[in-house]
C-alpha positions in Angstrom: -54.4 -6.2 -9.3 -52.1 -7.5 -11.5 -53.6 -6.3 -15.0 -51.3 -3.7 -15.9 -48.2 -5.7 -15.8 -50.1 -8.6 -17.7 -50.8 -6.0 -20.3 -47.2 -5.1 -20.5 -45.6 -7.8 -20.3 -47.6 -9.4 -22.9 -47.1 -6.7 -25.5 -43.0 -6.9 -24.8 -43.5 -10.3 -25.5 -45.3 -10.1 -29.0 -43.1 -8.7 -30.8 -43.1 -10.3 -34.4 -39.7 -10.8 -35.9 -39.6 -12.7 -39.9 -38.1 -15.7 -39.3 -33.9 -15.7 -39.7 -32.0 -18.2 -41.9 -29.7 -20.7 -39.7 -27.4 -19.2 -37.3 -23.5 -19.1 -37.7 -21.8 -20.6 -35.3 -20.0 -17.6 -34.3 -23.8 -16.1 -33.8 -24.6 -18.9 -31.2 -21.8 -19.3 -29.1 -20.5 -15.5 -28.9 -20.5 -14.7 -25.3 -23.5 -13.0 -24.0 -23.8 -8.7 -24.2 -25.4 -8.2 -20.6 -24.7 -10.6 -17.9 -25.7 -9.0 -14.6 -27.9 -6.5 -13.4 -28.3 -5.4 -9.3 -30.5 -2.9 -8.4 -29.8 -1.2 -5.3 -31.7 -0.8 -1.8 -33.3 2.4 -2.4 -34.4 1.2 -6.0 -32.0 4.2 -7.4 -29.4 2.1 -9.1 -28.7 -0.3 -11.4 -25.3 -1.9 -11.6 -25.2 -3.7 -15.1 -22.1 -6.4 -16.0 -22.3 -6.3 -19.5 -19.1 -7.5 -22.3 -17.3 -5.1 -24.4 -14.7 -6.7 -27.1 -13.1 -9.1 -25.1 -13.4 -8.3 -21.3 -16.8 -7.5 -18.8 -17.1 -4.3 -17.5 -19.7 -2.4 -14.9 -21.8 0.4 -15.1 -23.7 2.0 -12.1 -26.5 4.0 -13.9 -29.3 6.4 -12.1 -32.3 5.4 -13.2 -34.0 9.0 -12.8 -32.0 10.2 -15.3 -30.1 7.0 -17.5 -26.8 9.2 -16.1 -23.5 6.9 -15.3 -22.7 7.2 -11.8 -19.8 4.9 -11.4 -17.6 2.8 -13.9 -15.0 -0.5 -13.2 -13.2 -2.1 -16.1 -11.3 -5.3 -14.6 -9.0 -4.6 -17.8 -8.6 -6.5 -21.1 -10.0 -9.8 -21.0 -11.5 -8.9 -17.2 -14.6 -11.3 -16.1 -16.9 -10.7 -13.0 -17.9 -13.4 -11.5 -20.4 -12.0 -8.8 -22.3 -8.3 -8.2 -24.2 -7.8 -5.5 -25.3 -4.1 -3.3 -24.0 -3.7 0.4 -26.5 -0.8 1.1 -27.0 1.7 -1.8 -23.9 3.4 -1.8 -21.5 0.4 -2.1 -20.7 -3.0 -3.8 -19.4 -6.1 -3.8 -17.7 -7.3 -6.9 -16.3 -10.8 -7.9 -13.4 -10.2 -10.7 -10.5 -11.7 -12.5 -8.9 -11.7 -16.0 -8.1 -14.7 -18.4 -4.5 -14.0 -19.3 -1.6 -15.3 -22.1 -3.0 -17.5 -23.9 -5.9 -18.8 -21.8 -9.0 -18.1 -22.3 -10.5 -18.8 -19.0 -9.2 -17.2 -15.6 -7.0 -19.9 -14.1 -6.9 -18.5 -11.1 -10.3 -17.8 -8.4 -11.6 -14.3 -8.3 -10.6 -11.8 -6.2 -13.1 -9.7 -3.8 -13.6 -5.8 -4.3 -15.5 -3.5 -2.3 -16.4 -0.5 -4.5 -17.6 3.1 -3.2 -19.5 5.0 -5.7 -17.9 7.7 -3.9 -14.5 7.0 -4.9 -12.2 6.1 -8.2 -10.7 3.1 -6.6 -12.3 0.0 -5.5 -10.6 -1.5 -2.6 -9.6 -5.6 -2.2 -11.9 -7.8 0.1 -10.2 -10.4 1.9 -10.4 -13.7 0.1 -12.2 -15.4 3.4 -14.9 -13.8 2.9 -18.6 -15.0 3.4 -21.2 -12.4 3.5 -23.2 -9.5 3.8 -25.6 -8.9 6.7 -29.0 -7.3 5.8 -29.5 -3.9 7.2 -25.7 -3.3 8.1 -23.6 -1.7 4.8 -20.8 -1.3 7.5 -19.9 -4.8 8.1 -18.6 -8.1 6.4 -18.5 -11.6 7.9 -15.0 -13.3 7.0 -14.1 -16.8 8.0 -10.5 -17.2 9.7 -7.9 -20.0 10.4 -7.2 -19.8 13.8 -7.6 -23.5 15.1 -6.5 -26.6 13.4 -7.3 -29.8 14.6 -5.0 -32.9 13.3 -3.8 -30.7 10.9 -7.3 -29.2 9.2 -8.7 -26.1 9.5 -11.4 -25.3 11.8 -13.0 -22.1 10.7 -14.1 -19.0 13.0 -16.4 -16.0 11.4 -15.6 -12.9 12.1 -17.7 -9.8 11.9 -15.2 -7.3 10.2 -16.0 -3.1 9.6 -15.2 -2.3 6.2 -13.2 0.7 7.2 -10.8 -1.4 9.2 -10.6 -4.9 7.3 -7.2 -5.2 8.9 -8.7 -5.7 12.4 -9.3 -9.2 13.2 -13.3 -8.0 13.8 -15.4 -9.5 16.2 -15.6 -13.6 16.9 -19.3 -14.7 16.4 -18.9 -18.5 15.7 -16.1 -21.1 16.0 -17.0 -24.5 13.0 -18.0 -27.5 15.0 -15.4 -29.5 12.6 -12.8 -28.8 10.4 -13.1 -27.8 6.7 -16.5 -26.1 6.9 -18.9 -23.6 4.6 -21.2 -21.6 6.5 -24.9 -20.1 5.8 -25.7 -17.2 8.6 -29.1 -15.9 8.6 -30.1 -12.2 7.8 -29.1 -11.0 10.9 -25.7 -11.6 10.4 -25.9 -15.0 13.2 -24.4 -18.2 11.9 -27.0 -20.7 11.3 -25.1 -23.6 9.2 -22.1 -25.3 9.1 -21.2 -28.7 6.5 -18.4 -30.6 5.4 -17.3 -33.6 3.8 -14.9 -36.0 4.4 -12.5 -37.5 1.8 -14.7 -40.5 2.1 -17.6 -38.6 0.6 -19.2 -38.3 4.0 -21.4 -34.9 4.3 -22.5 -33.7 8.2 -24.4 -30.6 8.3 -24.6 -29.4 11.5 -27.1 -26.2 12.5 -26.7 -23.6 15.5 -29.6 -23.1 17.1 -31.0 -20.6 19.6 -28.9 -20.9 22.4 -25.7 -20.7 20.2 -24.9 -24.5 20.4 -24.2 -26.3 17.5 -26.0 -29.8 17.1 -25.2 -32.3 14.0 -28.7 -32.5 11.7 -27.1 -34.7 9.4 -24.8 -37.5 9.0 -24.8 -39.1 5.6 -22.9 -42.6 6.9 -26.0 -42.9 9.8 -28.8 -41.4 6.9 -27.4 -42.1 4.0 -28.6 -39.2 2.6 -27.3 -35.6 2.4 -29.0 -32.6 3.1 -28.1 -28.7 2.0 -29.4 -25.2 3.6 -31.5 -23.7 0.7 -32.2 -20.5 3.2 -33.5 -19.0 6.2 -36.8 -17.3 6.5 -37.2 -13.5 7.1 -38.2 -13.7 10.9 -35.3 -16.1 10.9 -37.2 -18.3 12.8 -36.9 -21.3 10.6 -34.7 -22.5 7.1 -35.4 -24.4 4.5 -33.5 -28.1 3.4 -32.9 -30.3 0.4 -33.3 -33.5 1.7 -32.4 -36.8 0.2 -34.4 -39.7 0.0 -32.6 -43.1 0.3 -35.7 -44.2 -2.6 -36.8 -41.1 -4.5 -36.2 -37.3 -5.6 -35.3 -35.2 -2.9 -37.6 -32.9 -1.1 -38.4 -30.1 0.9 -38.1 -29.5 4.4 -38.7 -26.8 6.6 -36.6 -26.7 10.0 -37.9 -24.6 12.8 -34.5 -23.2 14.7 -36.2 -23.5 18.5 -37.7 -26.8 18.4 -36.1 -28.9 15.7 -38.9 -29.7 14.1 -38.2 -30.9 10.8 -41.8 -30.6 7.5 -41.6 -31.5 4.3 -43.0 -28.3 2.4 -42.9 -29.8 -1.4 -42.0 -32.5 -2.7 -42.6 -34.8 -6.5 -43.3 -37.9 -7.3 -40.0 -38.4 -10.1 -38.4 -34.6 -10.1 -35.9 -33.5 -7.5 -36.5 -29.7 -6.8 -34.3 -27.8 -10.2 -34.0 -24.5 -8.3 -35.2 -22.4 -5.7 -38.2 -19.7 -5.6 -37.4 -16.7 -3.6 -40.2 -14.3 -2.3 -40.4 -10.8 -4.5 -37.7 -8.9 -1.6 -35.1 -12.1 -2.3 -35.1 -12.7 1.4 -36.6 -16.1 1.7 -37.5 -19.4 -0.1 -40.8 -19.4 -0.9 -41.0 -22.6 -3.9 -39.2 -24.2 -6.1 -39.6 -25.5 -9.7 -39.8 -29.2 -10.4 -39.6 -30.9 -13.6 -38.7 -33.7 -15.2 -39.6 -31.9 -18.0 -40.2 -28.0 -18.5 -39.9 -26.5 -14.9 -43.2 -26.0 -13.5 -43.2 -24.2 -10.1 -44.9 -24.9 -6.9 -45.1 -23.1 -3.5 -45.7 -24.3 -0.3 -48.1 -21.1 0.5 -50.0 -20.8 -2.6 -52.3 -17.9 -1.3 -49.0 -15.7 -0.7 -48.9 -12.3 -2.1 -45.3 -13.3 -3.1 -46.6 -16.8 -4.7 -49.3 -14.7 -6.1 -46.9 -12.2 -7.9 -45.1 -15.0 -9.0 -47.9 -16.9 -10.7 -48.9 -13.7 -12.5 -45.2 -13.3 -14.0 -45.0 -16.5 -15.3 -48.8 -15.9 -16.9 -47.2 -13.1 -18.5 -44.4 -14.6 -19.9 -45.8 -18.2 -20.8 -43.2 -19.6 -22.6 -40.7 -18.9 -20.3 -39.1 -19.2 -17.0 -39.3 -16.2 -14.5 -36.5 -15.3 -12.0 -36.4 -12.4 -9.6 -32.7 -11.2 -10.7 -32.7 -8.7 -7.9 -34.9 -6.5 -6.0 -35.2 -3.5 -4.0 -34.9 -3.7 -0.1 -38.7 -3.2 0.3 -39.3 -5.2 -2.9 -41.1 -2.9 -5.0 -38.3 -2.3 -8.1 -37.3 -6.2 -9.5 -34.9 -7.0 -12.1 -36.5 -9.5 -13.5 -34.7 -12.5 -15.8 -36.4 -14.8 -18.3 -35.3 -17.4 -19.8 -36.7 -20.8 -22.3 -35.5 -23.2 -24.6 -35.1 -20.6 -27.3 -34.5 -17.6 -25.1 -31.3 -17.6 -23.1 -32.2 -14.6 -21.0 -34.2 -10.8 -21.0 -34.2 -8.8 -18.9 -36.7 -6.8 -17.1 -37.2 -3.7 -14.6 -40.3 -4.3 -12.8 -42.2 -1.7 -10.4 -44.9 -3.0 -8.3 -46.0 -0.3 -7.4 -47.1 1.1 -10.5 -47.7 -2.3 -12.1 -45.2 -0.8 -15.0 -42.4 -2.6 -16.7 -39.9 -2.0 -18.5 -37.5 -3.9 -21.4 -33.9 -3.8 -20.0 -32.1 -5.9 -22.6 -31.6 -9.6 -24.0 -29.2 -11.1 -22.6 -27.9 -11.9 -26.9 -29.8 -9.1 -28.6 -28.2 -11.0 -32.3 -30.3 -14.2 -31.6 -33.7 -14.1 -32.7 -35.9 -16.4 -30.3 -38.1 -16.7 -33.0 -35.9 -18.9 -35.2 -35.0 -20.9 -32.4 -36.4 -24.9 -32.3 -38.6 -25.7 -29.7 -37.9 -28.2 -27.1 -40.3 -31.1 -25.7 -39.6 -33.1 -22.9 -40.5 -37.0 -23.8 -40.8 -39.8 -21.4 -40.1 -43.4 -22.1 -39.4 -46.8 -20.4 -35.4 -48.8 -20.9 -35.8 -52.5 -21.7 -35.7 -53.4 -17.8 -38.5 -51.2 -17.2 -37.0 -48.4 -15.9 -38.6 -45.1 -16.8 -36.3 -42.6 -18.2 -37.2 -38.9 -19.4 -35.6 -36.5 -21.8 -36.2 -33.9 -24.1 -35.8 -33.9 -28.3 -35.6 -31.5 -30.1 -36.7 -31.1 -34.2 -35.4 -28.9 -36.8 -36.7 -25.8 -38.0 -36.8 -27.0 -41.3 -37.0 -30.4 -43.4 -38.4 -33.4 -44.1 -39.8 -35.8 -41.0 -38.3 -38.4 -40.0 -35.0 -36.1 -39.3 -31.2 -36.6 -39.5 -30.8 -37.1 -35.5 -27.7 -36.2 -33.5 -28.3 -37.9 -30.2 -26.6 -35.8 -27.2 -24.9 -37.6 -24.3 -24.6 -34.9 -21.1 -21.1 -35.4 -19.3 -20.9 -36.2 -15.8 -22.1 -37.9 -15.6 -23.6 -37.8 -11.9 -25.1 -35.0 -10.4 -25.4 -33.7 -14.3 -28.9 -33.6 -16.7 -30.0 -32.4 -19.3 -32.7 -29.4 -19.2 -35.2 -27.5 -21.0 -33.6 -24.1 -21.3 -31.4 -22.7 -23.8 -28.6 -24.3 -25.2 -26.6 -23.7 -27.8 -25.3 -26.9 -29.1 -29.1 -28.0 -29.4 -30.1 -25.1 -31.3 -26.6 -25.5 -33.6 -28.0 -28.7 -34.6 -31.6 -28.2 -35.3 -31.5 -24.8 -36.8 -28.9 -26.7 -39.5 -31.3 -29.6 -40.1 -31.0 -32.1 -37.2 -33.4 -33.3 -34.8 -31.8 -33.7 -31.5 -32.1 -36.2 -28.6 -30.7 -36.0 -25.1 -32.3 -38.6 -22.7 -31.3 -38.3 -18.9 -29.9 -42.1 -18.2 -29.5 -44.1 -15.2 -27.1 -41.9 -13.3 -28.1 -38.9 -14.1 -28.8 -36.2 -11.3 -32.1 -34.1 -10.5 -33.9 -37.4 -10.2 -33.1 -38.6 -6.6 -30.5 -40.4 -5.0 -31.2 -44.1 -6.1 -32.0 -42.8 -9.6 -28.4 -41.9 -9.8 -26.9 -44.8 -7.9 -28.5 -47.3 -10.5 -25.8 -45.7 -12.8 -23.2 -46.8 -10.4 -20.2 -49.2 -12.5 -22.8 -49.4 -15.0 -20.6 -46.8 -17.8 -20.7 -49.3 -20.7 -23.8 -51.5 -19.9 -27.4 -50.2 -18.5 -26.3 -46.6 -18.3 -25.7 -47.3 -22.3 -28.2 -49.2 -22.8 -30.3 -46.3 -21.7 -29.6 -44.2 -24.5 -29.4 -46.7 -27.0 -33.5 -47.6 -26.0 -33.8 -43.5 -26.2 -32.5 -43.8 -30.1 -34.7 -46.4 -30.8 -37.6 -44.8 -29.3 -37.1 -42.0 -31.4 -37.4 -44.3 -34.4 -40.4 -45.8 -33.2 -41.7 -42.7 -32.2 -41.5 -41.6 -36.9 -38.6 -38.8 -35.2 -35.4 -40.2 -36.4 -35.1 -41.8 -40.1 -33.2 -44.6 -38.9 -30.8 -44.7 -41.8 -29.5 -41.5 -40.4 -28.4 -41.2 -37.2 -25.0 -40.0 -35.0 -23.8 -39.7 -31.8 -21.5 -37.2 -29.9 -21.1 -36.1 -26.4 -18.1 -34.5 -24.4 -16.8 -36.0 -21.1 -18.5 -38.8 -20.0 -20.5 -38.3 -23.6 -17.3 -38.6 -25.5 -16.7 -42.0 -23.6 -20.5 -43.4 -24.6 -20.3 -41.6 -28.4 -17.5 -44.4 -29.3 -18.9 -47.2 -26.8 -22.3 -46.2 -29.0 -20.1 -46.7 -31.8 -18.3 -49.8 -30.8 -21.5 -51.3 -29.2 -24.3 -50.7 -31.7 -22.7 -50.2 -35.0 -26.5 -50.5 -37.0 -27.7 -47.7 -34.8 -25.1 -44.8 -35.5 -24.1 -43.7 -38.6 -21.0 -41.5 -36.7 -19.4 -40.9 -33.8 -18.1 -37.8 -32.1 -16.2 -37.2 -28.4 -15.0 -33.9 -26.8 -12.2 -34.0 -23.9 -13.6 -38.1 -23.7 -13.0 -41.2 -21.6 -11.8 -43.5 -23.8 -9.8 -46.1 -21.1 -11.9 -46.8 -17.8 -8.3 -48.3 -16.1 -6.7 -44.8 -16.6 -8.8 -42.8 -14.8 -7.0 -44.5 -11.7 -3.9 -43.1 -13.1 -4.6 -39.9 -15.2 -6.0 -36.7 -14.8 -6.6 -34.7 -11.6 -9.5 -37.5 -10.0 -7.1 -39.6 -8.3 -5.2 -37.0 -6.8 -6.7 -37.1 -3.2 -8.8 -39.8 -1.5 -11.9 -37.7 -1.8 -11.4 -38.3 -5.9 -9.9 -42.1 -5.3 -13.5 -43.2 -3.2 -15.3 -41.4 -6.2 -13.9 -43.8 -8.5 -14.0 -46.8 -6.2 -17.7 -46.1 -5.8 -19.2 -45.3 -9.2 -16.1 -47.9 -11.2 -15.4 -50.3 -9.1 -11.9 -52.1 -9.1 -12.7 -55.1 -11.6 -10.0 -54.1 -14.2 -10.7 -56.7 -16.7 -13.9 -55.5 -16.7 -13.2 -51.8 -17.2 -11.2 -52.8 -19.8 -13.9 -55.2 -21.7 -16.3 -51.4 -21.6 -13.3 -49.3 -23.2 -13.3 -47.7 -26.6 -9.5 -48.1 -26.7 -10.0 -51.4 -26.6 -12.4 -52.3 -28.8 -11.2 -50.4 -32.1 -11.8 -53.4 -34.2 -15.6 -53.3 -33.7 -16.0 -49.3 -34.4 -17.1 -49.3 -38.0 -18.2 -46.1 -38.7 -16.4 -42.9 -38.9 -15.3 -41.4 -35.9 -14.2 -37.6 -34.6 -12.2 -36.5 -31.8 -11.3 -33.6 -30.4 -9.0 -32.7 -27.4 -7.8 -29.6 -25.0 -3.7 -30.0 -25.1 -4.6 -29.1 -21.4 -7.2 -30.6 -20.2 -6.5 -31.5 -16.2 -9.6 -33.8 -16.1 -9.3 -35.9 -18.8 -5.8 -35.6 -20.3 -5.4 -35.7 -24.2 -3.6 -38.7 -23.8 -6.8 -40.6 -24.0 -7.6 -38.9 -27.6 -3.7 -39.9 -28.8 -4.3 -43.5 -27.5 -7.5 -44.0 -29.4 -6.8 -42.7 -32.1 -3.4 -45.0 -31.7 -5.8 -47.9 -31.5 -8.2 -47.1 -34.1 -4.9 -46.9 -36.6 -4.1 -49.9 -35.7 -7.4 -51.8 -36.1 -7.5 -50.0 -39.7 -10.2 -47.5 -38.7 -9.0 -43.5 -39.9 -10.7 -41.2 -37.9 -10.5 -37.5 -37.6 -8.4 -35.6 -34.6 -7.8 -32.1 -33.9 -6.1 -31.0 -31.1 -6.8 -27.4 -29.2 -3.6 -25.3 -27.6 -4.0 -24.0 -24.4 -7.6 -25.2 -23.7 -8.6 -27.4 -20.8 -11.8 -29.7 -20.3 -13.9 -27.3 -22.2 -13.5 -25.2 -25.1 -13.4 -21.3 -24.5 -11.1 -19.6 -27.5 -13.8 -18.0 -30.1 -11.5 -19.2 -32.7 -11.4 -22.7 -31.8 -14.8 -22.9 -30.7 -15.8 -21.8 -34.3 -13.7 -24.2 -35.8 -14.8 -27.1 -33.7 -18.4 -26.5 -34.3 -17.9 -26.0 -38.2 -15.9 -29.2 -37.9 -18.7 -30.5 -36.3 -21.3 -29.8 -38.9 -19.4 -30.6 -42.1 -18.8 -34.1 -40.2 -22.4 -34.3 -39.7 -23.6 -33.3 -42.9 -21.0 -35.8 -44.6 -22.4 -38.5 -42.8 -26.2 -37.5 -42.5 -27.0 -35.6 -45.8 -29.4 -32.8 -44.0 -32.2 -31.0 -46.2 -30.4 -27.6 -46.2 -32.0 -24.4 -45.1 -34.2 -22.5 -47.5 -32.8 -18.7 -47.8 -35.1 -16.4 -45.7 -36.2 -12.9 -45.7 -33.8 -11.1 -43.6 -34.0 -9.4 -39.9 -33.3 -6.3 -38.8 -30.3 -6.6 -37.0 -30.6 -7.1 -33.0 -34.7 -7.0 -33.5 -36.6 -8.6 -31.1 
């Protein structure tokens, strides 16, 4: 049955390219050329989001004949956020523009409804929720209309788009204030969830006879749980469930009896994202790692889990989304992705088993060049096992310069095994790269991350300095040559790294870090509101003597190697006053170190300009301190071959 797309897909895939000499930096981190693509109900349309110069833009093409049926340019520097059909003659667009001197929108994005049919695209109100499957006449909008001790309590609305200044039609009232919603696919509001400034989450579901019953409480469970979907015959939904001792699983929740099953769950992975059947309408797996994602259904012998199984066959080195799909799920846009392919994209028809090259996603990257990426597993010096991916480089002697990588966060964050950029920076310039998912890190359950919990400074660094020396052990690293760097959270354990083991790193380097444990009490946006101040008391803890002890700022004198830091002049999260002070202290301990400072840029870097002079920053630091084998000339590509 599913021979011709094999075929297909296979030869798309074999391609041979020579191999490419290191990429520029400009090459790697130049925004991608096709973003989006939406196909329509009937299978007619495509609706591609694709970046011209400096701004996104949309194209509605006809497929019979590659003809432009509609165009919308959000203007110079424009960015759309979301794209999706409401029927085959309208859609739903997500835009906003980066203005002045930003380089980021700073503002949400506003809702359009466009009509193929006309120039204009009209606004959408900005409560709005959904679509409803079947109905390209109606929205569902959510409305302030009841407050109770000063909050919102929400009521959905079924609005006509002709007449979005009607109030519409009331089809649910929030069971508490401050809610998000989930309504299944007949347009009937299933979910409703909140949280509480003290971090408490209640999920509460309507069932059939419209009455809304709480199916969560995190402060009686201790655990949270989130609405992944509903099922086509919306007789059920899907959960991620917490465990108070393990990765989360998979529940299925039947609407008429309660009945709660868990459909999937792993033994160390939490579930990394969801599977949807071939029509997008329902959950039907999910992939799990902890290292590449492998996926798993809960009805293997599905002609959807079937389907899905032979796309991944045919594209074995990568991972296989349905992008979007026809109403009766015959015409898919398919996306896939790997560690050295950030994203092609693919028009699939089952019915003729034919498929078709769209584009990739960064038609100037040459997978082929990329490094591979292999996840490792390993056990910290309490026992604890810990898992992570390295990275080698396309080219040198073994053992490797290493840069190891310390994700932000750093809760609810991990490191993966797709594409990224600063990876592939690294090892396609000589370095082997290590990023180890420490104590604290998410997509390993609950408790995983809790053991991270006031431990910034001690077992969570501790973690990744028993990652380094595994990768010594392991003949990966020369241990003679080894740095450091991370941004956020990884800025704050780069120079506790530094200050902490100063045999193990040969350099240091933070972006936008934490460098003074006590100030995050005082600076930056966390402490703003209690939600933020019960964050800190929970994962920092109030000991200030102690926070102070596991401070870089503090403990200057000990950082003997050389040290680079870089800042956003407006960075809300992490103010660059925590740069200024470090580098305040390291002057006065005698230690020089290397600051630049970026205008206009917040907790992350988006300017081109000062993203290339960051990253070449980066590398002469690097090679200064690490001595790389450089890159051997190679034969040259054809440009944009794939």
């Amino acid at each position: 049955m599913f021979a011709g797309i094999l075929a297909a897909l296979a030869l798309a895939a074999a391609v041979h390219v020579a191999p490419a000499a290191a990429p520029a930096v400009d090459v790697l981190f130049k925004r991608a050329e096709y973003e989006r693509v939406q196909i329509s109900p009937d299978g007619q349309l495509l609706a591609i989001a694709y970046r011209v110069d400096d701004g996104t833009k949309i194209t509605v093409l006809r497929r019979a004949d590659n003809q432009t049926v509609a165009q919308v340019d959000p203007g110079s520097r424009g960015e759309v956020a979301a794209l999706q059909w409401l029927g085959s003659t309208q859609l739903v667009i997500a835009a906003n523009r980066s203005v002045g001197p930003y380089w980021s929108p700073v503002v949400n994005p506003a809702l359009y409804l466009l009509k193929l049919d006309q120039a204009h695209p009209k606004i959408l109100p900005a409560n709005f929720i959904g679509t409803i499957d079947g109905d390209d006449q109606h929205v569902l909008v959510r409305t302030c209309d009841v407050f109770e001790k000063g909050d919102c309590v929400y009521r959905v609305r079924r609005v006509a788009i002709d007449s979005m200044k009607d109030d519409g039609e009331i089809i649910a009232q929030a069971p508490t204030a401050n809610t998000d919603f989930m309504a299944d696919h007949a347009g009937t509001v299933r979910f409703a969830w909140s949280w509480s400034d003290k971090a408490r989450a209640r999920l509460y579901v309507r069932r059939d006879d419209g009455k809304w019953t709480l199916l969560n409480d995190s402060d009686a469970s201790h655990v949270d749980a989130r609405p992944l979907g509903i099922s086509r015959d919306n007789r059920s939904a899907f959960l991620d469930t917490e465990r108070t001792d393990g990765p989360d699983v998979i529940e299925r929740y039947d609407f008429a009896t309660g009945q709660r099953t868990v459909l999937l769950q792993d033994a160390v992975s939490d579930p990394l994202g969801i599977i949807f059947s071939m029509d997008q309408l329902e959950p039907i797996g999910a992939w799990f790692g902890p290292g590449r994602p492998q996926a798993r259904y809960w009805n293997p012998d599905s002609e959807d889990a079937k389907w899905h199984r032979a796309l991944d066959k045919a594209l074995p080195d990568s991972t296989v989304k349905v992008a979007s799909a026809s109403a009766d799920g015959n015409v898919l846009v398919l996306h896939a992705a790997s560690d050295r392919d950030p994203g092609t994209f693919y028009l699939l028809d089952r019915a003729t088993h034919k498929m078709q090259l769209l584009f990739h996603s960064r038609s100037w990257l040459d997978a082929a060049s990329m490094a591979p990426t292999q996840p490792f597993a390993m056990h910290a010096r309490d026992g604890l096992p810990l898992h992570g991916f390295v990275t080698l480089p396309t080219h040198g002697t073994r053992p490797a310069p290493m840069v190891v990588m310390v994700h932000g966060g750093p809760y609810y964050i991990a490191d993966g095994w797709g594409f990224d950029e600063e990876t592939q920076l690294l090892a396609t310039h000589g370095y082997a790269v290590l990023r180890v998912n420490f104590r604290g890190s998410g997509n390993f359950g609950r408790a995983f991350m809790e053991r991270g919990y006031q431990q910034w400074g001690l077992a969570m660094q501790d973690d990744i300095a028993d990652a380094t020396r595994w990768a010594i052990d392991q003949g990966l690293a020369d241990p003679q040559r080894i740095c450091i760097y991370g941004a956020s959270y990884g800025g704050y354990a780069a120079l506790m790294g530094a200050a902490g083991e100063p045999a193990l790193y040969r350099c240091a380097i933070g972006l936008a870090g934490v460098y003074d444990l006590n100030r995050l009490y005082s600076w930056g946006d966390i402490h703003r509101d209690d939600y933020g101040m019960n964050y800190l008391d929970r994962v920092l803890g109030h000991d200030t003597a102690a926070l102070a002890a596991r401070s870089p700022v503090n403990l200057a004198d000990r950082i003997r190697i050389p040290v680079l830091l870089a800042h956003g002049a407006l960075d809300g999260r992490v103010p660059n006053k925590y740069a200024k002070e470090m580098r305040k202290s390291m002057k006065r301990a005698g230690r020089p170190m290397e600051y630049i400072e970026y205008p206009y840029e917040g907790h992350a870097l988006s300017n081109p300009e000062h993203l290339h002079d960051f990253y070449s920053r980066l590398l002469r630091f690097l090679d200064d301190n690490l001595q790389p084998v450089p890159a051997l000339p190679a034969p040259a590509a054809a440009a944009g071959s794939h």
